[in-house]
Each structure stands twice: as C-alpha cells, then as structure tokens.
N, C-alpha and C positions, 0 to 999 in steps of 0.2 A: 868314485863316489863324490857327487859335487858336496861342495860347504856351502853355509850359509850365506858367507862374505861373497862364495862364487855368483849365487843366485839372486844376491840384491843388484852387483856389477852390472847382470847381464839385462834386466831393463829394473831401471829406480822407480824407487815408490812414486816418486810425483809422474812417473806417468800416466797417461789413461788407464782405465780398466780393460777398456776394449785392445789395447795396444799390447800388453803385457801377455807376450804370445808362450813366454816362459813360466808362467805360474799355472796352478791349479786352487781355488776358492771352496772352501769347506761350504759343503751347503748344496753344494754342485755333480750333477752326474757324470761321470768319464767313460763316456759309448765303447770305445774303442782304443786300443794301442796299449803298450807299457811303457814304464818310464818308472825315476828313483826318484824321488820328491825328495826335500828335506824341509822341515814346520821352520817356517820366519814369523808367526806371530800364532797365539795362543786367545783366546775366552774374547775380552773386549776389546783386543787389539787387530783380533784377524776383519776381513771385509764383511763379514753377517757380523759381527760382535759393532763395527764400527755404526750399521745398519742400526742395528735395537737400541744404541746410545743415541741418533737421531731423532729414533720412535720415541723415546724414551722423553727426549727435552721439549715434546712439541704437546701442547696442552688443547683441548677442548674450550673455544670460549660462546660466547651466547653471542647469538642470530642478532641483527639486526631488530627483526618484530619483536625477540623476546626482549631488549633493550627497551625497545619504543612503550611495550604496554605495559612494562614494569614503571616506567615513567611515567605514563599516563595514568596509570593506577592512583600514583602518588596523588599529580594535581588535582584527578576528581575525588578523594578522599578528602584532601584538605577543603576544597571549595563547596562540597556536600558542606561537610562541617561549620562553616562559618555560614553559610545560609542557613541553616539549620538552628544556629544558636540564634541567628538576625531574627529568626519568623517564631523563635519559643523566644524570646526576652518581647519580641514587641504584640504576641498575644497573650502573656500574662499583663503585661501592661493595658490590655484593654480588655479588663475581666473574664479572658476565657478563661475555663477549668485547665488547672494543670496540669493533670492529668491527659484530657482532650489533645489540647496544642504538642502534648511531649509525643504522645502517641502519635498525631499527625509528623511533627518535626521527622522523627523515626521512621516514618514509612515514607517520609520525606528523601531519608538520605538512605533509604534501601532501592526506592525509585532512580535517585541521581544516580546514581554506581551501578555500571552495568554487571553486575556480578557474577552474570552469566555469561559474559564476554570471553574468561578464559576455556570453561567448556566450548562454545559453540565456535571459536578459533584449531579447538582442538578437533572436535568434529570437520570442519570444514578440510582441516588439513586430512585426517581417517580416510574422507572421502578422497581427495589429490591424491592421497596415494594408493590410491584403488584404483583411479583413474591411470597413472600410471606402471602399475603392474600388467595390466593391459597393453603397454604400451613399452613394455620388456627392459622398465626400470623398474629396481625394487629398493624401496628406502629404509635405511637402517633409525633414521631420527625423524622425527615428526617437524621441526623447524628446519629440517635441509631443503624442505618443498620451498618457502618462504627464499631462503636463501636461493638456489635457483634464479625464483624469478627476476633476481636482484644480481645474476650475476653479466660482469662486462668483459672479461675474458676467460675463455677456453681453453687452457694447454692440453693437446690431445697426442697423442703417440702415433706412427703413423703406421705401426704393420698390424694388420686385424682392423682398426678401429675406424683410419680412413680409406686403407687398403683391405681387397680380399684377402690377404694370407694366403693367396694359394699365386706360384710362379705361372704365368703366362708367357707361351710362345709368340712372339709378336711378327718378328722381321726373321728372312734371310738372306743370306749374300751366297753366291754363287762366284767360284772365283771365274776370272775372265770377263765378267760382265763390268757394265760401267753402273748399278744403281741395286739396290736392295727389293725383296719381295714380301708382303705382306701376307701375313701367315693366314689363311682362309680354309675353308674345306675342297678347296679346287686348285691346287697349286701347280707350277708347272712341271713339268718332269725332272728338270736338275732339281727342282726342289727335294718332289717327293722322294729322289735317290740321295739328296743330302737328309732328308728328314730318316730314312729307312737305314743309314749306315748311323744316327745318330741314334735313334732306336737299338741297335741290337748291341751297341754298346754304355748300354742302360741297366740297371739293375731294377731301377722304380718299375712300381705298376701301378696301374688305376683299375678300379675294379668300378663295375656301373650295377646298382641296384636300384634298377625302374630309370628315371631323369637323374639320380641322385648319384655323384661320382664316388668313388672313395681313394684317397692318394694314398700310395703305400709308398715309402724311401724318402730319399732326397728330391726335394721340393723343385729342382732342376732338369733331374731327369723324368718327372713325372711331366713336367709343361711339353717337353720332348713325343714323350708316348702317347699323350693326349694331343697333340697337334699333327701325330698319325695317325691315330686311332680316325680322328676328323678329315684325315684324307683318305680313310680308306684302306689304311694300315694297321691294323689291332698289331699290338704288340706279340700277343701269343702264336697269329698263326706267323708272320714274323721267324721267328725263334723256330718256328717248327721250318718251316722253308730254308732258314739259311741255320742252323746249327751252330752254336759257339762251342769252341775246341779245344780252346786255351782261353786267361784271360790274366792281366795284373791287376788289381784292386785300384781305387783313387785311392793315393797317398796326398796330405796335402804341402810336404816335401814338393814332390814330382809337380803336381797339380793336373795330373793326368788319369786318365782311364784305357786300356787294354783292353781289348777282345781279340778272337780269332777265330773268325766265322769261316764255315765253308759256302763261294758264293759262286754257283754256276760253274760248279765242279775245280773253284781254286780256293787257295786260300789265304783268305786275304784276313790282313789285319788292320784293324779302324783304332782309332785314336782319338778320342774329343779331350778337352780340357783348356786352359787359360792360353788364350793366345800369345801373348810376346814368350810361354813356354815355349809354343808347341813351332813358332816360326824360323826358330834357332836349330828345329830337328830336320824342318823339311828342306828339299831340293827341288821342289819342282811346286811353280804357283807365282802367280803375281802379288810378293806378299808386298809392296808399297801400297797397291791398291788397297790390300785387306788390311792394313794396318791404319791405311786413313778411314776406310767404314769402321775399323774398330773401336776410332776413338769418335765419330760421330755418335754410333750407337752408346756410347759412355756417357758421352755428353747429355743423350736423350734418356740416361737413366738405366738403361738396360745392360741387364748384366749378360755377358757375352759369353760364347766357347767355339772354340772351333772345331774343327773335323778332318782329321785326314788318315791316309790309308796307303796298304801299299801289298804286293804280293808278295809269297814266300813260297818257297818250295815243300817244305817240310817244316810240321809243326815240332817244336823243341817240347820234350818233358818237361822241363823246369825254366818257363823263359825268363826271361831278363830282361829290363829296360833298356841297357844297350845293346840287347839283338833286336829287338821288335820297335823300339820307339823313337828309332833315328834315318834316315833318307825316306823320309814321309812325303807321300803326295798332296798337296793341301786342297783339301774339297771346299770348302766353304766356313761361313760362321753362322750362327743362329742368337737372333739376342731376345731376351726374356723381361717381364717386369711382373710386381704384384702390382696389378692395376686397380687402381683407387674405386674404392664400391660407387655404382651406380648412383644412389642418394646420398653420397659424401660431397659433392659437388654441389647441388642442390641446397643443400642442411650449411652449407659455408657463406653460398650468397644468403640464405635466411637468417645467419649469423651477420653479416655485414650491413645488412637491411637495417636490421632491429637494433644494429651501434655495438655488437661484439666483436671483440678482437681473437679471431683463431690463431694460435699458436701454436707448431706441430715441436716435438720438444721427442726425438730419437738418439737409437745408438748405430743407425744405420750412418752411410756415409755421406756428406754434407752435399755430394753433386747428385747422387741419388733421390735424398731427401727436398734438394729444392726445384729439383724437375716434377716431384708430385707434388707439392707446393706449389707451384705454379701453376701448374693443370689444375689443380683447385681451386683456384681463387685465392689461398693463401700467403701467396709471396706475389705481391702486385709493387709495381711502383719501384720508388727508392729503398720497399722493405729492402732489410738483409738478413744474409744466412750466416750464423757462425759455427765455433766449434764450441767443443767443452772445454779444448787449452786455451782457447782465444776467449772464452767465458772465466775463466781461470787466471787470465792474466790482467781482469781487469778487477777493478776497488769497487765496494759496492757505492761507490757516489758516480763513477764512469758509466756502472751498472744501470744505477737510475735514470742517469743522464742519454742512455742508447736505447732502453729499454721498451720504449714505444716504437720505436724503428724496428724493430728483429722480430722477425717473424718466425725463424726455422735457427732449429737449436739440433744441431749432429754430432752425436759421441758425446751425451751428457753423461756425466758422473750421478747418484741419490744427491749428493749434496749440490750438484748443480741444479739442479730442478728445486728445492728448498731454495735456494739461491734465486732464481727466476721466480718463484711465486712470492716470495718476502718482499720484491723490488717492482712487482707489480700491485701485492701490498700496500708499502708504503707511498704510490701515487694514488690511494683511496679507491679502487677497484676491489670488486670481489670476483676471487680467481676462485675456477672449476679446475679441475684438474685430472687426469685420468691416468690409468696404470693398471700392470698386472702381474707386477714379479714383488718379491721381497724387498727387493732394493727402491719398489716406488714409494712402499706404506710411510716414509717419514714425510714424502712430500705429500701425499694423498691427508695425512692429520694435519698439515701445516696449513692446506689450502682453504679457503673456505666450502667451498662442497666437493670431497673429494669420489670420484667416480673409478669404481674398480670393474676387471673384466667380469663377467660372470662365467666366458667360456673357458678362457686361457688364466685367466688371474689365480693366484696362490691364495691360499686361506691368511695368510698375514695381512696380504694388500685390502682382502675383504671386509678382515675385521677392522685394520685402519679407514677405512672409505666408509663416506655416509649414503653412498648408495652404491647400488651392483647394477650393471646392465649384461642383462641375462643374451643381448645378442652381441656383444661385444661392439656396438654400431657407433659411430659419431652422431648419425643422425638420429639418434636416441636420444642423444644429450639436448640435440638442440629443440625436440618433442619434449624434453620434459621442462626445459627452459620454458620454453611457449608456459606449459603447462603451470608450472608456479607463476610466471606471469598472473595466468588466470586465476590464480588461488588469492596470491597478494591481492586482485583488485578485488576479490568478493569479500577479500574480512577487510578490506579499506570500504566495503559497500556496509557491510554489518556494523563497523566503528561508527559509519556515517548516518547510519539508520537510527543505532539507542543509544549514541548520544544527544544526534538532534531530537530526539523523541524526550528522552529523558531532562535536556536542557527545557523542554518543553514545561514540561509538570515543575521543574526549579520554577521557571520565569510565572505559571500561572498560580502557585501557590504565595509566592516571596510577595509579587504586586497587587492580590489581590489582597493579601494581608495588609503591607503597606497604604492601599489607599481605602480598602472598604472596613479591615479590621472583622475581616469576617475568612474562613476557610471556605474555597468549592472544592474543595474535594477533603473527603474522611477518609483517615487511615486505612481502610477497608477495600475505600474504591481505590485510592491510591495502590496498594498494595496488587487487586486484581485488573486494571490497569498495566501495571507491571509483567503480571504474570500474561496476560494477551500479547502487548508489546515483546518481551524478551525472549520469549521460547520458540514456537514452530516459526514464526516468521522469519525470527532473525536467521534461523539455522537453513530454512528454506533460501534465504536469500544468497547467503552462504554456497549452497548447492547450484549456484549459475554456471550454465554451461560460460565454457573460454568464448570472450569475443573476438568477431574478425577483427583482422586489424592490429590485432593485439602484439604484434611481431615487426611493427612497424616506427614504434617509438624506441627509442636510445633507452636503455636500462637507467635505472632511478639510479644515483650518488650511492654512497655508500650510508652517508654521514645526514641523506633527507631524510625532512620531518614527515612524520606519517599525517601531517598538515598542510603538507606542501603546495605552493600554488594552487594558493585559496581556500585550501578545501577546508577548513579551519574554521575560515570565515562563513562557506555556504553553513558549516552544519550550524552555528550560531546562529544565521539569520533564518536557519530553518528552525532552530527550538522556539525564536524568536517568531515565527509563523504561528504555531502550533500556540506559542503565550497566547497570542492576541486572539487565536478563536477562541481558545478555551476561555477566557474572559470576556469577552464577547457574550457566549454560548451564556455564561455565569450569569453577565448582567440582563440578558435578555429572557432569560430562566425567570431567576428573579423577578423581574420586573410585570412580566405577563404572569406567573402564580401568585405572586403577591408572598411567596415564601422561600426562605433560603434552601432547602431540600429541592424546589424548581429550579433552581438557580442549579445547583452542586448535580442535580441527574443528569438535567442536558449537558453541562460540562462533562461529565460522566461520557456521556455517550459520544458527544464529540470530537472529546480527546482521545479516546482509546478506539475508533472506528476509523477515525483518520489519519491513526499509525500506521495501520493496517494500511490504507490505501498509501501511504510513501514507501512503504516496502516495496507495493511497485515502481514508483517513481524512483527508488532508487536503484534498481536493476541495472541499469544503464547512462551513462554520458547523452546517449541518443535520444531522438522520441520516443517515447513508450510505443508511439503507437505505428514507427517503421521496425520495430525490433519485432510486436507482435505483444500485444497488453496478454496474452493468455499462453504464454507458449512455455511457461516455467507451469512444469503441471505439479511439480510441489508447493510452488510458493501458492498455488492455487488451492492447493489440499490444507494448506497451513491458513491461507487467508479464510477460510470458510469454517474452520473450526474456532479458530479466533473469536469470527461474527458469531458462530452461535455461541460463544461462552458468554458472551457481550450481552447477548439476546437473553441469555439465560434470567441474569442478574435482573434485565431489565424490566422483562414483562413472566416472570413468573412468582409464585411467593417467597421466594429467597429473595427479591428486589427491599423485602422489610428489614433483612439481616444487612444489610447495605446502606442505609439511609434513603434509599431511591423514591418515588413516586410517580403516579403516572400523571401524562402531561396532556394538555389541548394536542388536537391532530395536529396545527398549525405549527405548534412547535416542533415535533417531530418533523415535518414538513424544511422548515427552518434547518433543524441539525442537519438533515441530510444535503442540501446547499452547503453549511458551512466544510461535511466530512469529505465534500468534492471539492474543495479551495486550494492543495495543495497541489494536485495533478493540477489543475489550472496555471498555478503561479509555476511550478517547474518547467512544464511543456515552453511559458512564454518566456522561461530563461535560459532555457537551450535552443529556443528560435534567435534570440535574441544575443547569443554568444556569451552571457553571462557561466553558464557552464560549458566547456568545449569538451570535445568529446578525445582530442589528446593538447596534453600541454606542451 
C-alpha cells in the first residue's frame, strides 16, 4: 500500500498536470485498469477545488460601450441643464410667461437627452444577436456583442476548434523504400497490405450513415479503418476474411497492440504501436531508415505507429508478450494528424487582416501544436512556441515583456491561460478566449468575451463564457467578431444621428432665444419632434446590415472614445447644420406670415423632416448613393411613418393643438429646399474626405 509521502516523491506538485502520469483528479473518469490511490488533498485544495477558487476570484465588470454611455449620459444631462436654465432665466427676463418658457425649457431638456438611447442600444444589440444565433454563436449577455467587435486577440484551443477532432491518416512508409506514401483512396499494394495488417489489429470502427461517418474507439485506430475502408477495405469484411484468434489488449506500459489473425491459412501475428517500442523487439527491417522517417513524420506533427508481424505455428491459450511480441518482422509505419478545419485557415488570415492577434493556447505537445500553428497562419515569423513550465518560469513583467512575440502556448496549466489573458490585459487589448473543460471557466470569466464549446464544453465552462458556439468552430468566432463590428458601427450610427439631431433643437432654441427673445418651437412641437426623431428611425438605423470592408480595419483601443477621430466634432457641426436651418426656416416663416406661429410651423416642419432625411445620410461613411439610398427596407418603413406623423400635425386639425398654421405654397416650396440641405452638405463631405469612410 503506497503512503502519501510515497505519492508526492514520485512526481511533485509543481509539476504539470499533464505530466503527473501517477495521480488520479477527482472530477475525472477512470475508463479502464485498477489501481490503490491514496487522497493527497481534500475540498479546496485538490485540482477542481483549486479550479472553483479561480472561478471564484474573477469578477464580471462592464463592457466598454456600457462605460462609454454611462459617461455620456452624465455630460448631456449636465449640458441639457445649464442650457435650459440659460434659455428659462433669459425669457423671463424678456416678459415671457413663466409658465410657457419653463414648459418650453423642459421639453427643451427632454429633446437634448436621448433617453431613448438605452432601449434602442438594447434593441440593436436583441437584433446581433439573432443575427448571430444563425450564425451558431449564442450569447449569454447582451454587451458581449459590443465587446466582440472590440476584441484584438483570440486565444483559441487547438483540438475541435481549429482542428477537426477527428485523427486522420495521412502518410505511409514502407520499410525498404527510400520516401513515404500519401494516404489516398488508391494506394499501392505494400500499402494497402500495411494498411490491411494495421486494420485487423484494430479494435475502432467507423460506422457510415448516408455521407455521415460515426467513429467508434480510439481515435487512432479509427483514422486506420477509415483510410481502408477508402481503399477498398471495409474493416468488417476484413475480419471476416482473416479471423483474429488470439489478441493482447493496448497496455500503455507496453504501448502496444496484439492480434492473431489467420492469413492465408497461417498464422500470423501483427503488432502495431509506438515505435522506438516496437524497434527493440524486431529482427528483421531497415530500422535506421524507419527511425529517421519516424522523426520526420514528428517533426511534421504526426503522430506515428508502426506495424509488424511475424508467424507462428500454434496459437497459445493464454499469450504473453514475450511469446508473441518479440523477433518481429517490421512492415512499415503509418503517421496521422487531426488536420486543421477547412475555414480555420481562412478565419486566421480574416483575423490578421482586420489587426487580430490568434493565439492557439493547448495541452497538446508544443511540436504538435506549432506545426498547426503554422499551417495556419498562426505561428509566422520570429512568433514563438512555449510551454506551460517555460510560461511558469517566467515573472509576469518577463511575461509582458514576451507576450506579443508567443504565439502557441503547449501544456498550459487553468492558471496559465488567466496568466496569458491578464498580460494581454494589461497591454490594453481586449482578449476573447475560448475553452471547454472545467479547468477553462476561470479563464473564460477573466477574459473579456469568453467563448465556450457548445459541442464538447462542460456546463461550468458554459456558465463562466459569455457566449457558446454551438459548432465548436474558430471560424465562428471570427463571424461573430465581423459581426459585433457591425453592431458597434450602427449604435456609433444611432449616437450620431440623436445627438446631432438633438444638438440641433439645443442650438435652434438657445440662439433664437438669445438673439430674437422669442421661442420657434413650443413645448408640444418640441416634444413631437422628439417622438419622430427618436423612435422608428433611430432603431431602424440601428438595423443596418454589416458593411463590406468592415474586417479590414485594426480593432478600436480598448480605452477610445466613442468620439474618436472626429466623429465628435462631425456630430456638432451637424447639430450645428440642423441650428442654422431651423433658424433660417424661423426667420423666414416669420418674416413672409408677418406672425411667429409662421415662423415656429416652417421650423416645425424643417426640423423634424430633415432628421428623417440624415437617418439616411447616416447609414454609412460611403455615398448614400453607391451604397443604395433605398436598400435599408426598415429605415424605409420607419422614415415613412415618421412623414406621416409629421404630416399629421401639419395639415390636419390637430395642427391647432400644436400651435401650427397653414402657410403660402411658396413656403412650403422653401421648407422642402431647406429638408434636402443635409444630404447635400454630407455627400459633398465624403467626396471631399472630410468624412472617410475608415480611419
């Protein structure tokens, strides 16, 4: 009966997890074998309890946008307010009713404050993520869309997510030859008889329903049966044709497999398993040759086995590995890989395009891991590949200091991957991260959007991740990247739309007060004004499909302003547009009826008509009119309801509950000149590079 003291001896705590070939981890399934364990740690000490005290110390904090519009909140609530008391102090001062001007003030700072801005954020994002449910991401928080679009590295795992998880047969060696064979549906005859002895000392099987495969066993000897079955060797008839007799099971002691087939009325016994095993047993075979393809094929990733065989006279009842598994003839080897999905390749340069950094972060082995690395696009250049002890041996200021170099991380510990995401953290990056065991969910909460398996992942990892992908794909992640992209630019479209709208109504109310000491606009219109501007449109505009292109700029800072590079200034000088017609509209109202209700209708009409036409104008960075002025069939449904509320006011007898009256045609004539001024002025500042269409 071993002791405690014996079982720490025989591999120490500070070694890997992966390494530590002498323990068993509570939490964990034991397939096969026996054995007398003795408990070296208890509750929050063993490897799940160290887990849950991870999970435990890593907290939820708020998205970037929810910072940004919390902030923003603030400034237009204070800046409402101080306009508001400027334009009620300086029209009591010039005999308006009190009453009037407070009411006006009021509807004053219900117009400047988008207040509609948190629902239709909220919507916008409903919609993202509907968009991608479709798209076999499912998101657990409504601001991870947001975050997303905002992220500049990927740590992605590499089996399943940018590998198929399923072993492939790739190469075979032939002993005696001078060069390997490419595993095909037509192989040459030594092959198909190495592939046919490697088959019947197989236990795997692959069953086919319709196109659709099913692996049964170990994922080795299934790549085996399957790259016979493809030449023409189904594993079943197989088995029926040569009969096994005898067999020893794979021990992973030996590293070996047993059969004893009968082949052409002898019988013979085949042998596959790890070669610098199996080349100490055999007597016959050019094993220098095979022993240099064997470390070629390692080098290329592939995990290897050999094959050999030999005859007997009589099968033994009870064999033994030293009757059966020693003066072996050596047939060949065969090397295998899980070869990287189709669009993983693809989804990596779409990541390096758009300024993201993939990072493959496994427990697989580091020469393994950086030969798919490579074939990805992921390990390019000076990158490097470490370990989890070579990650383990460094201080997190080394850490920071390498941290853009490393690309492939093999044999991480949970706390190594918290480790890597904290120190890509702290260079101001927002890290994705992905996972599907128990052991990822600390790092999955620590990341900023952490991505759990949906096929393979545990319900811990699910619940720590702020989204699931339902196909386990990398290139899922980088669809939904794209996709929050497109969500951030539509509510940066909608910030930009009612504030420049609503700066508008500030600037024509404040100056008209200031210089005429008179209001164009009442409480009433202001208020329904509001209600056209803030609702369907905004949310329509919201509803913008992803632009092209959109994959091609570098992810935003962590730490920019949702004002950044200008855009601050456009929407200013756009409220700043919108002042000047509606004053305009005011004085020239005025002026032609000879009465302020002419003055205050046309502003009416032209303020709140020609929000509606910047909704389209801000759709896009581009021309409105290479995009397609009509190709958004909501904002179209939305701008036409708008018009008729408009309409409503204006010419039917509600227009009396309003202050409104009706005007010369000429006027009208006039408003609708000035309701086209802003398409004008914007087309000639995205010709003109004044807006570009990326920064």
């Amino acid at each position: 009966m071993p002791s405690e003291k014996d079982a720490e001896a025989l591999v120490p705590e500070t070694a890997p997890l992966g390494d530590r070939s002498n323990m068993v981890f509570s939490g964990c399934s034991v397939t096969y074998g026996t054995a007398v364990a003795v408990v070296t740690a208890t509750g929050m000490d063993t490897e799940m309890g160290k887990i849950a005290n991870l999970l435990n110390n890593e907290e939820d904090g708020q998205t970037p946008l929810q910072k940004k519009l919390a902030q923003l909140g603030k400034y237009l609530g204070v800046m409402a307010l101080v306009a508001c008391a400027i334009i009620f102090v300086v029209g009591i001062a010039n005999g308006i009713p009190a009453l009037e001007i407070f009411m006006t003030a009021v509807s004053l700072a219900v117009s400047a404050i988008p207040e509609g801005l948190p629902a239709i954020v909220t919507i916008v994002l409903s919609i993202g993520v509907q968009r991608m449910v479709k798209k076999n991401a499912i998101i657990r928080r409504l601001p991870a869309v947001e975050t997303l679009g905002s992220a500049s590295v990927i740590c992605s795992d590499k089996t399943g997510t940018l590998t198929q998880n399923r072993m492939t047969l790739v190469k075979a060696y032939l002993d005696g030859t001078d060069r390997t064979e490419e595993i095909t549906t037509r192989n040459s005859e030594g092959v198909r008889r190495l592939l046919t002895y490697g088959v019947l000392c197989c236990d795997g099987t692959v069953v086919f329903h319709g196109k659709e495969e099913q692996h049964i066993g170990d994922p080795t000897e299934t790549a085996i049966v399957l790259a016979a079955h493809r030449n023409g060797m189904p594993k079943d008839e197989l088995n029926r044709e040569y009969p096994r007799l005898a067999e020893i099971p794979f021990d992973s002691d030996r590293k070996l497999m047993t059969t004893v087939n009968r082949i052409d009325g002898k019988n013979v016994v085949i042998v596959k398993g790890a070669f610098d095993v199996m080349a100490s047993r055999c007597i016959a075979g050019n094993l220098e040759a095979a022993k240099r393809v064997n470390d070629e094929m390692s080098r290329d990733a592939l995990r290897v086995l050999a094959v050999a065989c030999k005859e007997i006279e009589t099968v033994p009842q009870e064999p033994t590995s030293d009757e059966l598994e020693n003066g072996l003839i050596f047939l060949g080897l065969v090397g295998m890989i899980d070869p990287p999905r189709p669009e993983a390749k693809a989804a990596v340069a779409t990541c390096l395009k758009a300024g993201i950094k993939p990072v493959m972060i496994t427990g697989d082995h580091v020469v393994t891991a950086s030969a798919i690395a490579r074939e990805l696009g992921i390990l390019q250049g000076n990158d490097k590949s470490i370990t989890g002890a070579e990650l383990d041996a460094m201080t997190d200021s080394e850490l920071d200091a390498q941290v853009e170099g490393i690309s492939v991380y093999a044999r991480v510990s949970p706390e190594n991957k918290i480790r890597i995401v904290k120190a890509w953290q702290r260079k101001g990056q927002v890290v994705s991260m992905t996972g599907d065991g128990v052991n990822d969910a600390p790092a999955l909460k620590a990341a900023d959007i952490g991505c759990a398996m949906g096929i393979t992942g545990t319900d811990v990892a699910k619940g720590a991740a702020d989204m699931t992908l339902t196909d386990d794909n990398f290139a899922t992640i980088v669809d939904a990247v794209r996709e929050g992209r497109g969500i951030y630019a539509n509510i940066k479209k909608v910030v930009g739309f009612l504030l420049g709208t609503n700066i508008g109504e500030v600037i024509t109310v404040f100056v008209a007060m200031l210089l005429w000491h008179k209001s164009p606009l009442l409480s009433m219109q202001l208020l329904w004004i509001n209600l056209v501007t803030d609702s369907l449109p905004a949310v329509a505009l919201g509803m913008e499909p992803v632009e092209e292109g959109i994959m091609d700029c570098k992810p935003k800072p962590k730490d920019e302003s949702l004002f950044a590079h200008g855009f601050g200034i456009r929407i200013a000088l756009q409220g700043v547009m919108f002042g000047v017609l509606a004053l305009l509209a005011f004085y020239i109202g005025e002026r032609i009826t000879g009465c302020v209700e002419g003055g205050q209708t046309l502003t009416f009409m032209v303020l709140s008509l020609s929000q509606v036409v910047q909704a389209f104008n801000m759709r896009s960075n581009r021309s409105l009119f290479k995009i397609g002025v009509f190709t958004n069939r909501k904002l179209n449904g939305a701008a036409l309801v708008s018009v008729a509320l408009v309409l409503l006011v204006l010419f039917t007898p509600l227009s009396v509950l309003f202050g409104l009256i009706w005007l010369p045609a000429r006027l009208y004539l006039i408003g609708l000149g000035l309701i086209f001024v802003p398409v004008l002025v914007m087309e000639l500042s995205k010709a003109c590079g004044l807006i570009k269409h990326q920064h």
